[in-house]
C-alpha positions as CSV (number, residue, x, y, z in Angstrom):
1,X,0.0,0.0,0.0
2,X,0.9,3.3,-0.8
3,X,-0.4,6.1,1.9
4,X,-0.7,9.5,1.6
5,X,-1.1,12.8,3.5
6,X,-2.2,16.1,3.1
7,X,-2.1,18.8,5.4
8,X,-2.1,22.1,5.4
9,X,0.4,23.3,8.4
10,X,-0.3,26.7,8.7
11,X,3.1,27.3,9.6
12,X,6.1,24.4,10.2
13,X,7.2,25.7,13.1
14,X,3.5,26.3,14.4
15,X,2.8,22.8,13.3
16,X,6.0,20.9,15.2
17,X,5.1,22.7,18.2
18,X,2.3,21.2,18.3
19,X,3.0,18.0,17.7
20,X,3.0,16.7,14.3
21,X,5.8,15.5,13.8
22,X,5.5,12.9,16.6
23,X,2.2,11.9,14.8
24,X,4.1,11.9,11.5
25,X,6.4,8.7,12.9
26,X,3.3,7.0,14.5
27,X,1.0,7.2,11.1
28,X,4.1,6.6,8.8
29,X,2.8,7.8,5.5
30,X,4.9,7.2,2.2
31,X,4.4,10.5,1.2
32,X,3.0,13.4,3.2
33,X,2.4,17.0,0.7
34,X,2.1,19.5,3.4
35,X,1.1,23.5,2.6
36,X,1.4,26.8,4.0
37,X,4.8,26.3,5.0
38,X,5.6,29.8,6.0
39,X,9.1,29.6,6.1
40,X,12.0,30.0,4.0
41,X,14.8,28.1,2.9
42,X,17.3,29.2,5.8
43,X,14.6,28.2,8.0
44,X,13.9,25.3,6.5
45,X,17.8,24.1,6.3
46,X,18.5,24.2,10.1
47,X,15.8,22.4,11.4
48,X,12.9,20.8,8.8
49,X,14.8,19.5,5.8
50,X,13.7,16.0,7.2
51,X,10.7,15.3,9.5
52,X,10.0,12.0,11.1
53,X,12.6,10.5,9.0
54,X,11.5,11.5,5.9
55,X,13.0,14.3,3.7
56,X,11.5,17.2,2.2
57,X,11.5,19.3,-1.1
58,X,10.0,22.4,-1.6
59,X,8.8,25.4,-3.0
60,X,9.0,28.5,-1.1
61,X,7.1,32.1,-1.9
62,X,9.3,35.1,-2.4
63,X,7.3,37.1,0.5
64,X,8.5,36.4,4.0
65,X,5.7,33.8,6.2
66,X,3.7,33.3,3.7
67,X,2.7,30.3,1.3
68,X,4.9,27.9,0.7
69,X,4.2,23.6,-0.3
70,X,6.3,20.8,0.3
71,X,6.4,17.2,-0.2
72,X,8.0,14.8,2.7
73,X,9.1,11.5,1.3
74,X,10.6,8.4,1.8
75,X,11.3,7.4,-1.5
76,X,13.6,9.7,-3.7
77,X,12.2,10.7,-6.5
78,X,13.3,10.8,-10.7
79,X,12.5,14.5,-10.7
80,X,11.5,17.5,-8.5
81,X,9.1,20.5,-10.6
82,X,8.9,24.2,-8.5
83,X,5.8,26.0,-9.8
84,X,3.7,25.4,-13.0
85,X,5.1,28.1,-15.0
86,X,3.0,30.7,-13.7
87,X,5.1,34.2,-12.7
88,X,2.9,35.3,-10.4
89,X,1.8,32.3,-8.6
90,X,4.9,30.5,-8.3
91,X,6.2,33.7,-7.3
92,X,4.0,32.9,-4.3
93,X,5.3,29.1,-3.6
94,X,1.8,27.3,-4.7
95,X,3.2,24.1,-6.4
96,X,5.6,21.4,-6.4
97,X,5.8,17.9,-8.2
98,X,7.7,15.1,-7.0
99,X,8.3,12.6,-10.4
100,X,8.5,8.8,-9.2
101,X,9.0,7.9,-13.0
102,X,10.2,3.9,-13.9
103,X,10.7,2.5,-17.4
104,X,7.8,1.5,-16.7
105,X,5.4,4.3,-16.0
106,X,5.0,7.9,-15.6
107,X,3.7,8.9,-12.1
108,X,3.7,12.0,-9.8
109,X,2.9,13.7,-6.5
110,X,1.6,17.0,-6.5
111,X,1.5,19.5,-3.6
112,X,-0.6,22.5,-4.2
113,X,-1.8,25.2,-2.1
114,X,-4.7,27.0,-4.1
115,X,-5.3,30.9,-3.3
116,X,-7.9,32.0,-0.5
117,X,-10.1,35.4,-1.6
118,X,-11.6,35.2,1.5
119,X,-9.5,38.7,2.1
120,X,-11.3,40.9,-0.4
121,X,-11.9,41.2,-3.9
122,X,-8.6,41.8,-4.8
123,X,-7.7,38.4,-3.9
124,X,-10.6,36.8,-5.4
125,X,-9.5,38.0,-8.4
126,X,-6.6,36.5,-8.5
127,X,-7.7,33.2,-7.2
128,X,-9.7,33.5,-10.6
129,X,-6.6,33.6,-12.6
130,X,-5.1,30.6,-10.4
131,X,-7.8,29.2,-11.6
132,X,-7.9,29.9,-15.2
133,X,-3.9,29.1,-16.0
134,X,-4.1,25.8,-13.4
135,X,-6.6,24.4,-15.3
136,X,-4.6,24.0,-18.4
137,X,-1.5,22.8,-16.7
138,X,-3.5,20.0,-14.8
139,X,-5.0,19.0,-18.4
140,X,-1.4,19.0,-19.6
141,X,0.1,16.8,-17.3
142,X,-3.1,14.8,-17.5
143,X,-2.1,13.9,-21.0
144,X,1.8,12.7,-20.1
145,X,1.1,10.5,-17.0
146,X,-0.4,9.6,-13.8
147,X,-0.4,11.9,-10.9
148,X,-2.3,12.6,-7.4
149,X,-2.8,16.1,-6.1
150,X,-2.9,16.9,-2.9
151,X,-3.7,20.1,-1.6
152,X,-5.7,23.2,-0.1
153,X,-8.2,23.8,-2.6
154,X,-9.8,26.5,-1.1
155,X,-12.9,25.3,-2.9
156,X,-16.1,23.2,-1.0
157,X,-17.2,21.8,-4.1
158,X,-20.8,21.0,-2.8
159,X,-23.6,21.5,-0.2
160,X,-22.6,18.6,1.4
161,X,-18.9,19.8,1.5
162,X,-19.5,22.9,4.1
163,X,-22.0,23.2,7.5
164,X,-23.6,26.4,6.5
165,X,-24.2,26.4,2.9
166,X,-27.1,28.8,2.7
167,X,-25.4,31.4,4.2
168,X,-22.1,31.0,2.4
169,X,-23.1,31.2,-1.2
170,X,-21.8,34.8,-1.7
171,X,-19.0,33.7,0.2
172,X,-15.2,33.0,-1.1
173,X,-14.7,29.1,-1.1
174,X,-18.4,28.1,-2.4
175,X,-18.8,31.0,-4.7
176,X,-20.6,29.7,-8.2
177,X,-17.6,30.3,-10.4
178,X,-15.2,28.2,-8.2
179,X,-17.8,25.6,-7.9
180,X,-18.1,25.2,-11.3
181,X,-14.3,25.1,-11.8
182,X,-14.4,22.2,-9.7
183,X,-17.1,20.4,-11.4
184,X,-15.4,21.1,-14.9
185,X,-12.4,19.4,-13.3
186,X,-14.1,16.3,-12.1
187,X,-16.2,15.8,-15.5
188,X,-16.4,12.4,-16.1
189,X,-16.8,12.6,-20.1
190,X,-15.9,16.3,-21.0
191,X,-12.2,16.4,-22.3
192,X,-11.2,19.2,-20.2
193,X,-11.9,17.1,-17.3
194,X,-11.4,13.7,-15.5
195,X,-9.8,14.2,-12.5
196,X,-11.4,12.3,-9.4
197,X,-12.3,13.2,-6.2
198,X,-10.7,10.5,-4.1
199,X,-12.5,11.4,-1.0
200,X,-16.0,11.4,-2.4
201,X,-15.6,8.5,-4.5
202,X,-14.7,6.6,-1.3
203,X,-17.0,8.6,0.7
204,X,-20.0,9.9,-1.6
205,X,-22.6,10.6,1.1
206,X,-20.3,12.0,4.1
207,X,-21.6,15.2,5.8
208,X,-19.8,16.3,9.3
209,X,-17.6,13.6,8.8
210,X,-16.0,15.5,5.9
211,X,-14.9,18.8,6.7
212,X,-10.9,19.3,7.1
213,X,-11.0,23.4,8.2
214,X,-12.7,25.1,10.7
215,X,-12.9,28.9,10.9
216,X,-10.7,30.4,14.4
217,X,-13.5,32.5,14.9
218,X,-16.4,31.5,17.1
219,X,-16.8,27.9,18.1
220,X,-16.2,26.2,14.9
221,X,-14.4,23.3,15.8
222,X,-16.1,22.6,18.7
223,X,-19.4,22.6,17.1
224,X,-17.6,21.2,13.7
225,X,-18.8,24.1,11.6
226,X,-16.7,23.3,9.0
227,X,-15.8,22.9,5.4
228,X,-13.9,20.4,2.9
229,X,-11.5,22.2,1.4
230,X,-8.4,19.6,1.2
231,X,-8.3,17.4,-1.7
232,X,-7.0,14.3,-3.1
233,X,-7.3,15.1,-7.0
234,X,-6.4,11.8,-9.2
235,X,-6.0,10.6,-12.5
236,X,-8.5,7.9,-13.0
237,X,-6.4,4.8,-12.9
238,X,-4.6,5.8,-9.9
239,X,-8.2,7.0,-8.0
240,X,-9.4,3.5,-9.1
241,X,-6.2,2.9,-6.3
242,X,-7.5,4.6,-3.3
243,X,-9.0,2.0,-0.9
244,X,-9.3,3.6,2.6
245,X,-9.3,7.1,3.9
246,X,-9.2,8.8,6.9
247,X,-9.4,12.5,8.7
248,X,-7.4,12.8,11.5
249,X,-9.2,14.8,14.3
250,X,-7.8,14.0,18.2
251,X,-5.2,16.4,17.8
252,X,-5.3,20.0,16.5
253,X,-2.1,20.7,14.4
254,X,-3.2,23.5,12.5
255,X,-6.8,24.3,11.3
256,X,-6.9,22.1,8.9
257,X,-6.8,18.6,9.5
258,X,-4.7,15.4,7.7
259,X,-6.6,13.5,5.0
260,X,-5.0,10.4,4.8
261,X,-5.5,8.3,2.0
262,X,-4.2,4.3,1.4
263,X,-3.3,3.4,-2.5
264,X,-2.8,0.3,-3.5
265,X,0.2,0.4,-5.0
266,X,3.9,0.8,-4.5
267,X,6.8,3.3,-5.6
Protein backbone atom coordinates (compact mmCIF):
# COMPACT_ATOMS: atom_id res chain seq x y z
CA UNK A 1 0.00 0.00 0.00
CA UNK A 2 0.86 3.26 -0.76
CA UNK A 3 -0.44 6.14 1.86
CA UNK A 4 -0.72 9.49 1.62
CA UNK A 5 -1.06 12.76 3.52
CA UNK A 6 -2.21 16.08 3.06
CA UNK A 7 -2.06 18.79 5.42
CA UNK A 8 -2.14 22.14 5.35
CA UNK A 9 0.44 23.26 8.40
CA UNK A 10 -0.32 26.69 8.75
CA UNK A 11 3.13 27.27 9.58
CA UNK A 12 6.12 24.38 10.24
CA UNK A 13 7.20 25.72 13.08
CA UNK A 14 3.49 26.26 14.41
CA UNK A 15 2.76 22.78 13.26
CA UNK A 16 5.98 20.91 15.15
CA UNK A 17 5.13 22.72 18.19
CA UNK A 18 2.31 21.24 18.30
CA UNK A 19 3.00 17.99 17.67
CA UNK A 20 3.03 16.67 14.26
CA UNK A 21 5.83 15.51 13.75
CA UNK A 22 5.45 12.87 16.64
CA UNK A 23 2.24 11.95 14.82
CA UNK A 24 4.13 11.86 11.51
CA UNK A 25 6.44 8.67 12.95
CA UNK A 26 3.29 7.03 14.52
CA UNK A 27 1.02 7.17 11.07
CA UNK A 28 4.15 6.63 8.83
CA UNK A 29 2.80 7.84 5.54
CA UNK A 30 4.92 7.22 2.23
CA UNK A 31 4.35 10.48 1.25
CA UNK A 32 3.03 13.43 3.22
CA UNK A 33 2.41 17.02 0.75
CA UNK A 34 2.14 19.52 3.37
CA UNK A 35 1.10 23.48 2.64
CA UNK A 36 1.41 26.80 4.00
CA UNK A 37 4.77 26.30 4.97
CA UNK A 38 5.57 29.76 5.98
CA UNK A 39 9.07 29.64 6.11
CA UNK A 40 11.96 30.01 4.00
CA UNK A 41 14.75 28.08 2.89
CA UNK A 42 17.29 29.22 5.81
CA UNK A 43 14.65 28.25 7.96
CA UNK A 44 13.86 25.26 6.53
CA UNK A 45 17.75 24.14 6.32
CA UNK A 46 18.51 24.23 10.10
CA UNK A 47 15.77 22.36 11.44
CA UNK A 48 12.86 20.83 8.75
CA UNK A 49 14.79 19.45 5.77
CA UNK A 50 13.65 16.01 7.15
CA UNK A 51 10.67 15.32 9.51
CA UNK A 52 9.99 11.98 11.06
CA UNK A 53 12.58 10.53 9.00
CA UNK A 54 11.45 11.48 5.94
CA UNK A 55 12.97 14.26 3.66
CA UNK A 56 11.51 17.16 2.22
CA UNK A 57 11.54 19.26 -1.10
CA UNK A 58 9.98 22.40 -1.57
CA UNK A 59 8.77 25.43 -3.00
CA UNK A 60 9.02 28.47 -1.06
CA UNK A 61 7.14 32.08 -1.85
CA UNK A 62 9.33 35.05 -2.44
CA UNK A 63 7.25 37.06 0.52
CA UNK A 64 8.45 36.42 3.96
CA UNK A 65 5.65 33.79 6.20
CA UNK A 66 3.74 33.28 3.71
CA UNK A 67 2.71 30.30 1.27
CA UNK A 68 4.85 27.89 0.74
CA UNK A 69 4.20 23.65 -0.26
CA UNK A 70 6.26 20.82 0.30
CA UNK A 71 6.35 17.18 -0.20
CA UNK A 72 8.01 14.80 2.69
CA UNK A 73 9.11 11.51 1.29
CA UNK A 74 10.62 8.41 1.83
CA UNK A 75 11.29 7.45 -1.48
CA UNK A 76 13.55 9.70 -3.72
CA UNK A 77 12.20 10.72 -6.51
CA UNK A 78 13.32 10.81 -10.65
CA UNK A 79 12.52 14.50 -10.65
CA UNK A 80 11.48 17.52 -8.54
CA UNK A 81 9.11 20.47 -10.59
CA UNK A 82 8.91 24.20 -8.52
CA UNK A 83 5.76 26.01 -9.82
CA UNK A 84 3.69 25.43 -13.01
CA UNK A 85 5.07 28.11 -15.01
CA UNK A 86 2.99 30.66 -13.73
CA UNK A 87 5.10 34.21 -12.71
CA UNK A 88 2.90 35.30 -10.37
CA UNK A 89 1.83 32.27 -8.58
CA UNK A 90 4.85 30.47 -8.34
CA UNK A 91 6.17 33.71 -7.27
CA UNK A 92 4.00 32.86 -4.27
CA UNK A 93 5.29 29.06 -3.60
CA UNK A 94 1.79 27.32 -4.73
CA UNK A 95 3.20 24.06 -6.39
CA UNK A 96 5.59 21.39 -6.37
CA UNK A 97 5.80 17.94 -8.24
CA UNK A 98 7.73 15.08 -7.03
CA UNK A 99 8.26 12.62 -10.37
CA UNK A 100 8.49 8.83 -9.18
CA UNK A 101 8.98 7.90 -12.96
CA UNK A 102 10.25 3.90 -13.94
CA UNK A 103 10.67 2.52 -17.42
CA UNK A 104 7.76 1.50 -16.66
CA UNK A 105 5.38 4.28 -15.96
CA UNK A 106 5.01 7.88 -15.56
CA UNK A 107 3.73 8.86 -12.14
CA UNK A 108 3.72 11.99 -9.82
CA UNK A 109 2.91 13.75 -6.52
CA UNK A 110 1.60 16.97 -6.50
CA UNK A 111 1.51 19.45 -3.55
CA UNK A 112 -0.61 22.51 -4.20
CA UNK A 113 -1.78 25.24 -2.05
CA UNK A 114 -4.68 27.04 -4.10
CA UNK A 115 -5.34 30.93 -3.31
CA UNK A 116 -7.93 32.03 -0.54
CA UNK A 117 -10.12 35.36 -1.60
CA UNK A 118 -11.58 35.24 1.51
CA UNK A 119 -9.53 38.69 2.10
CA UNK A 120 -11.26 40.95 -0.41
CA UNK A 121 -11.89 41.19 -3.89
CA UNK A 122 -8.59 41.75 -4.83
CA UNK A 123 -7.67 38.39 -3.88
CA UNK A 124 -10.55 36.78 -5.41
CA UNK A 125 -9.46 37.99 -8.42
CA UNK A 126 -6.57 36.50 -8.54
CA UNK A 127 -7.70 33.23 -7.19
CA UNK A 128 -9.66 33.48 -10.58
CA UNK A 129 -6.64 33.58 -12.59
CA UNK A 130 -5.15 30.59 -10.43
CA UNK A 131 -7.77 29.17 -11.58
CA UNK A 132 -7.88 29.90 -15.15
CA UNK A 133 -3.89 29.12 -16.03
CA UNK A 134 -4.07 25.79 -13.40
CA UNK A 135 -6.61 24.36 -15.28
CA UNK A 136 -4.60 24.03 -18.38
CA UNK A 137 -1.50 22.78 -16.65
CA UNK A 138 -3.54 19.97 -14.85
CA UNK A 139 -5.01 18.98 -18.42
CA UNK A 140 -1.36 19.02 -19.56
CA UNK A 141 0.14 16.82 -17.26
CA UNK A 142 -3.09 14.80 -17.50
CA UNK A 143 -2.11 13.86 -20.97
CA UNK A 144 1.75 12.73 -20.12
CA UNK A 145 1.08 10.50 -16.99
CA UNK A 146 -0.41 9.63 -13.76
CA UNK A 147 -0.37 11.94 -10.88
CA UNK A 148 -2.31 12.57 -7.38
CA UNK A 149 -2.76 16.13 -6.13
CA UNK A 150 -2.88 16.89 -2.91
CA UNK A 151 -3.73 20.07 -1.60
CA UNK A 152 -5.73 23.15 -0.07
CA UNK A 153 -8.17 23.81 -2.64
CA UNK A 154 -9.85 26.51 -1.10
CA UNK A 155 -12.91 25.33 -2.87
CA UNK A 156 -16.11 23.24 -0.99
CA UNK A 157 -17.21 21.81 -4.15
CA UNK A 158 -20.75 20.95 -2.78
CA UNK A 159 -23.56 21.49 -0.16
CA UNK A 160 -22.63 18.60 1.39
CA UNK A 161 -18.90 19.77 1.49
CA UNK A 162 -19.51 22.87 4.08
CA UNK A 163 -21.99 23.17 7.46
CA UNK A 164 -23.57 26.42 6.53
CA UNK A 165 -24.18 26.35 2.90
CA UNK A 166 -27.13 28.79 2.69
CA UNK A 167 -25.42 31.43 4.19
CA UNK A 168 -22.05 31.05 2.37
CA UNK A 169 -23.15 31.15 -1.23
CA UNK A 170 -21.81 34.78 -1.73
CA UNK A 171 -18.95 33.68 0.22
CA UNK A 172 -15.18 32.99 -1.11
CA UNK A 173 -14.68 29.05 -1.13
CA UNK A 174 -18.43 28.13 -2.42
CA UNK A 175 -18.81 30.97 -4.69
CA UNK A 176 -20.58 29.66 -8.23
CA UNK A 177 -17.62 30.28 -10.41
CA UNK A 178 -15.18 28.19 -8.24
CA UNK A 179 -17.78 25.63 -7.87
CA UNK A 180 -18.06 25.21 -11.31
CA UNK A 181 -14.33 25.12 -11.81
CA UNK A 182 -14.44 22.19 -9.68
CA UNK A 183 -17.11 20.39 -11.44
CA UNK A 184 -15.35 21.08 -14.90
CA UNK A 185 -12.40 19.39 -13.31
CA UNK A 186 -14.11 16.34 -12.06
CA UNK A 187 -16.22 15.76 -15.48
CA UNK A 188 -16.37 12.38 -16.12
CA UNK A 189 -16.84 12.63 -20.08
CA UNK A 190 -15.89 16.29 -21.04
CA UNK A 191 -12.20 16.40 -22.28
CA UNK A 192 -11.23 19.21 -20.18
CA UNK A 193 -11.94 17.08 -17.30
CA UNK A 194 -11.40 13.74 -15.53
CA UNK A 195 -9.80 14.22 -12.48
CA UNK A 196 -11.43 12.32 -9.41
CA UNK A 197 -12.28 13.25 -6.21
CA UNK A 198 -10.67 10.45 -4.14
CA UNK A 199 -12.48 11.42 -0.97
CA UNK A 200 -16.00 11.36 -2.42
CA UNK A 201 -15.56 8.50 -4.46
CA UNK A 202 -14.67 6.63 -1.28
CA UNK A 203 -16.98 8.63 0.67
CA UNK A 204 -20.05 9.90 -1.63
CA UNK A 205 -22.63 10.63 1.11
CA UNK A 206 -20.26 12.04 4.13
CA UNK A 207 -21.61 15.22 5.79
CA UNK A 208 -19.84 16.25 9.27
CA UNK A 209 -17.59 13.61 8.83
CA UNK A 210 -16.00 15.50 5.90
CA UNK A 211 -14.88 18.82 6.68
CA UNK A 212 -10.86 19.33 7.05
CA UNK A 213 -10.98 23.37 8.15
CA UNK A 214 -12.74 25.09 10.66
CA UNK A 215 -12.90 28.87 10.90
CA UNK A 216 -10.73 30.43 14.36
CA UNK A 217 -13.53 32.55 14.92
CA UNK A 218 -16.38 31.52 17.12
CA UNK A 219 -16.75 27.85 18.12
CA UNK A 220 -16.17 26.15 14.92
CA UNK A 221 -14.39 23.25 15.81
CA UNK A 222 -16.13 22.58 18.74
CA UNK A 223 -19.38 22.56 17.12
CA UNK A 224 -17.64 21.17 13.73
CA UNK A 225 -18.78 24.14 11.60
CA UNK A 226 -16.65 23.29 8.99
CA UNK A 227 -15.84 22.93 5.36
CA UNK A 228 -13.89 20.43 2.95
CA UNK A 229 -11.48 22.24 1.36
CA UNK A 230 -8.37 19.63 1.23
CA UNK A 231 -8.27 17.35 -1.67
CA UNK A 232 -7.01 14.34 -3.11
CA UNK A 233 -7.31 15.09 -6.98
CA UNK A 234 -6.37 11.81 -9.18
CA UNK A 235 -6.03 10.57 -12.47
CA UNK A 236 -8.52 7.90 -13.03
CA UNK A 237 -6.36 4.79 -12.90
CA UNK A 238 -4.64 5.78 -9.90
CA UNK A 239 -8.15 6.95 -7.96
CA UNK A 240 -9.42 3.49 -9.09
CA UNK A 241 -6.22 2.92 -6.28
CA UNK A 242 -7.48 4.63 -3.28
CA UNK A 243 -8.97 1.99 -0.86
CA UNK A 244 -9.32 3.58 2.62
CA UNK A 245 -9.31 7.07 3.86
CA UNK A 246 -9.21 8.79 6.94
CA UNK A 247 -9.38 12.54 8.71
CA UNK A 248 -7.38 12.82 11.53
CA UNK A 249 -9.23 14.83 14.28
CA UNK A 250 -7.82 14.02 18.23
CA UNK A 251 -5.21 16.37 17.82
CA UNK A 252 -5.33 19.95 16.50
CA UNK A 253 -2.12 20.71 14.42
CA UNK A 254 -3.19 23.45 12.52
CA UNK A 255 -6.79 24.28 11.27
CA UNK A 256 -6.86 22.10 8.87
CA UNK A 257 -6.77 18.56 9.53
CA UNK A 258 -4.74 15.40 7.72
CA UNK A 259 -6.59 13.51 5.03
CA UNK A 260 -4.97 10.43 4.75
CA UNK A 261 -5.48 8.33 2.03
CA UNK A 262 -4.20 4.34 1.41
CA UNK A 263 -3.32 3.42 -2.46
CA UNK A 264 -2.78 0.32 -3.49
CA UNK A 265 0.18 0.43 -5.04
CA UNK A 266 3.90 0.76 -4.50
CA UNK A 267 6.80 3.28 -5.59
Amino acid sequence: MFKLTSLNLNGIRSATSKGVERWIEATRPDCICVQEVKAQAADVATRFEQLAGMHGHFHFAQKKGYSGVGIYTRHEPSDVITGYGSPEFDAEGRTIELRFDTPARKLSIISAYFPSGSSGEERQLAKYRFLDTFHPHLMATKGEREFILCGDINIAHQQIDLKNWRSNQKNSGFLPEERAWMTKLLHTTDPDGGLVDVYRQLQPTATDTAYTWWSNRGQAYANNVGWRLDYHLATPALAALARTEHIYKDEKFSDHAPITVDYDFTL
